[in-house]
C-alpha atoms as an extended CHARMM CRD file, in Angstrom:
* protein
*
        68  EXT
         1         1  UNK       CA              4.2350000000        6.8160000000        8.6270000000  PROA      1               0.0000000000
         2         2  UNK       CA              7.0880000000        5.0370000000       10.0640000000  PROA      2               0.0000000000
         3         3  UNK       CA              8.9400000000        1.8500000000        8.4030000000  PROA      3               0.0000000000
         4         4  UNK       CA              6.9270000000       -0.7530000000       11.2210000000  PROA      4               0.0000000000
         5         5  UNK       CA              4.8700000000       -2.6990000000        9.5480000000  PROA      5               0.0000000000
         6         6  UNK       CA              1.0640000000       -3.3200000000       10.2150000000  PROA      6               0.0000000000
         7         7  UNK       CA              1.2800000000       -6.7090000000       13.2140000000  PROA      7               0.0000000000
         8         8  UNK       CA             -1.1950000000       -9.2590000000       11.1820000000  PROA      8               0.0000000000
         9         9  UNK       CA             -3.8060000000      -11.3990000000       12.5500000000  PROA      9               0.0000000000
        10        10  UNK       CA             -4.9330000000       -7.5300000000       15.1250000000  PROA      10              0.0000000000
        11        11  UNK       CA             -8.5970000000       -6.7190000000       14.6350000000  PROA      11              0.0000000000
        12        12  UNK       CA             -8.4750000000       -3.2240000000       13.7240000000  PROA      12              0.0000000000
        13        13  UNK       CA            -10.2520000000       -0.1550000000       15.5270000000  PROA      13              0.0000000000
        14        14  UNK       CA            -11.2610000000        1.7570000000       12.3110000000  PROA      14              0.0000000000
        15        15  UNK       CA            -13.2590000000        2.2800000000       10.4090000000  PROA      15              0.0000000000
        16        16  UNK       CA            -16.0410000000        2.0300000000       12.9120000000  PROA      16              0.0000000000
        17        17  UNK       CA            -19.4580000000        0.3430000000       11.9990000000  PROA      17              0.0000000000
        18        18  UNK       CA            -22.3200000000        3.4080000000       11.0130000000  PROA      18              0.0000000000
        19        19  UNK       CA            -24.9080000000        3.2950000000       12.4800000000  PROA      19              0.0000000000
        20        20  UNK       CA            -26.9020000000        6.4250000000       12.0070000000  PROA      20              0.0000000000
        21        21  UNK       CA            -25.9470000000        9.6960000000       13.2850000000  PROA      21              0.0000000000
        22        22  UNK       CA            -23.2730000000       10.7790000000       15.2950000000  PROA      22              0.0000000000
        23        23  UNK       CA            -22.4430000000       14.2380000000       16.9480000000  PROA      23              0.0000000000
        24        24  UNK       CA            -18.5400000000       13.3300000000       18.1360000000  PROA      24              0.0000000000
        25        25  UNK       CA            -17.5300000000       14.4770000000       14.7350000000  PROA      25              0.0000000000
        26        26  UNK       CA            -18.6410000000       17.8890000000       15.4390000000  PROA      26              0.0000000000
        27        27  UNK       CA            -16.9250000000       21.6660000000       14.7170000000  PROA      27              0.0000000000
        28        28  UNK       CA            -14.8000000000       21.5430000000       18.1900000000  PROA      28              0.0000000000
        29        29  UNK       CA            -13.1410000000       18.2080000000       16.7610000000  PROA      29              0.0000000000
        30        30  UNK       CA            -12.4640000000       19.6300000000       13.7010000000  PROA      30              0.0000000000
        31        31  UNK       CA            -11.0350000000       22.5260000000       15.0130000000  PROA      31              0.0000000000
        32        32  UNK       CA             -8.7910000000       20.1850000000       17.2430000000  PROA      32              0.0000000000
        33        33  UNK       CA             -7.6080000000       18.0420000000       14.2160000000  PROA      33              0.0000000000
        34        34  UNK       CA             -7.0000000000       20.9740000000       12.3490000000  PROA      34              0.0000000000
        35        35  UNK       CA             -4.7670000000       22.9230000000       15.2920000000  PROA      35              0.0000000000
        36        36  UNK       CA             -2.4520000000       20.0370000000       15.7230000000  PROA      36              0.0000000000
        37        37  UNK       CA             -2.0650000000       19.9840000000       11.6560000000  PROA      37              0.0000000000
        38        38  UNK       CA             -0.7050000000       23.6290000000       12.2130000000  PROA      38              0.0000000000
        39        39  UNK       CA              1.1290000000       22.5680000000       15.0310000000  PROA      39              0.0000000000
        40        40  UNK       CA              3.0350000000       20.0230000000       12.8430000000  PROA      40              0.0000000000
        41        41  UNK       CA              3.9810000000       22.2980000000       10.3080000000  PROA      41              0.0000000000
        42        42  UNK       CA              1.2170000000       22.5530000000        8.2720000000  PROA      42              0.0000000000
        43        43  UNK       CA             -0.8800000000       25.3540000000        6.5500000000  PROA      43              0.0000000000
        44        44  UNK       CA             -3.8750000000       26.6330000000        8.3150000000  PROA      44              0.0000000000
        45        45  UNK       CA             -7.2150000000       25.8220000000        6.4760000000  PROA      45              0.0000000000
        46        46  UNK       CA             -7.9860000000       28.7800000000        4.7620000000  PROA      46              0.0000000000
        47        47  UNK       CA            -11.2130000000       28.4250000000        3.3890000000  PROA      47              0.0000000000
        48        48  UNK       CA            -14.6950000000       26.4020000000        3.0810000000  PROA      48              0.0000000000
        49        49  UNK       CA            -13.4810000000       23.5960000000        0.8930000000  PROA      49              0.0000000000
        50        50  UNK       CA            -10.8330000000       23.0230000000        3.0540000000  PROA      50              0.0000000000
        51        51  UNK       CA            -12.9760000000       22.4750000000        6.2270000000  PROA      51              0.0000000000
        52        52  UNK       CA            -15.5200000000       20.4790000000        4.3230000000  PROA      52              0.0000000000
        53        53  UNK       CA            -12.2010000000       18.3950000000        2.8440000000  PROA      53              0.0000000000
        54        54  UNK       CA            -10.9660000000       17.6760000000        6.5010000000  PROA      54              0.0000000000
        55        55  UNK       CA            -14.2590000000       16.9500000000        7.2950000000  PROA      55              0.0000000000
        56        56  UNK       CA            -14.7370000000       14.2910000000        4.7940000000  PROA      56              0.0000000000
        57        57  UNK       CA            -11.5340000000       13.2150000000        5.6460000000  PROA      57              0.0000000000
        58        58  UNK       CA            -11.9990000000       12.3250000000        8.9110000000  PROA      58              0.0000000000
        59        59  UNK       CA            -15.5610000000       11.0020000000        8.1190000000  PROA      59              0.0000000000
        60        60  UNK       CA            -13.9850000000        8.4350000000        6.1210000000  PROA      60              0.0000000000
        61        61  UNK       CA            -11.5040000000        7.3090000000        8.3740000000  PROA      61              0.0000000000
        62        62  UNK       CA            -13.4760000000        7.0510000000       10.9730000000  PROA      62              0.0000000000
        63        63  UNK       CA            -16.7260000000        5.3290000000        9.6590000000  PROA      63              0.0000000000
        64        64  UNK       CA            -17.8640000000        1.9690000000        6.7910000000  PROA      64              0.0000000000
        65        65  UNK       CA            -19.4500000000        3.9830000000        4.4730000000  PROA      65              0.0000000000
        66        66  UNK       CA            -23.3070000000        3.2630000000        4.2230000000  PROA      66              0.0000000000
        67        67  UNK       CA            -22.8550000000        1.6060000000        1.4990000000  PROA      67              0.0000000000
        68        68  UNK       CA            -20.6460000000       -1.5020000000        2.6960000000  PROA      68              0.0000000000
């Protein structure tokens, strides 16, 4: 992250509100997130756990839990 700090008093974009299923986060985006990763230096995902990890990764950035 850079040094800027967050501009108060901005509603912010994320998480987004769940609301039930949702097919954006599909394999495609994953395999997008995870190419420009690689691009930036970092390891390819190797194995299952670390698909599901990006996955639930992303998940929770994106979305309120159901529980909130």
């Amino acid at each position: 992250m850079s040094g800027t700090a967050f501009r108060s008093g901005v509603e912010r974009s994320y998480p987004l509100a769940h609301a039930g299923p949702d097919a954006r986060p599909c394999e495609s985006l994953l395999n997008s997130v995870a190419a420009v990763l690689v691009g930036y230096g970092y390891p390819r995902l190797a194995t299952a756990e670390d698909w599901a990890a990006l996955e639930s990764a992303l998940v929770a950035f994106l979305y309120h839990s159901k529980e909130q």
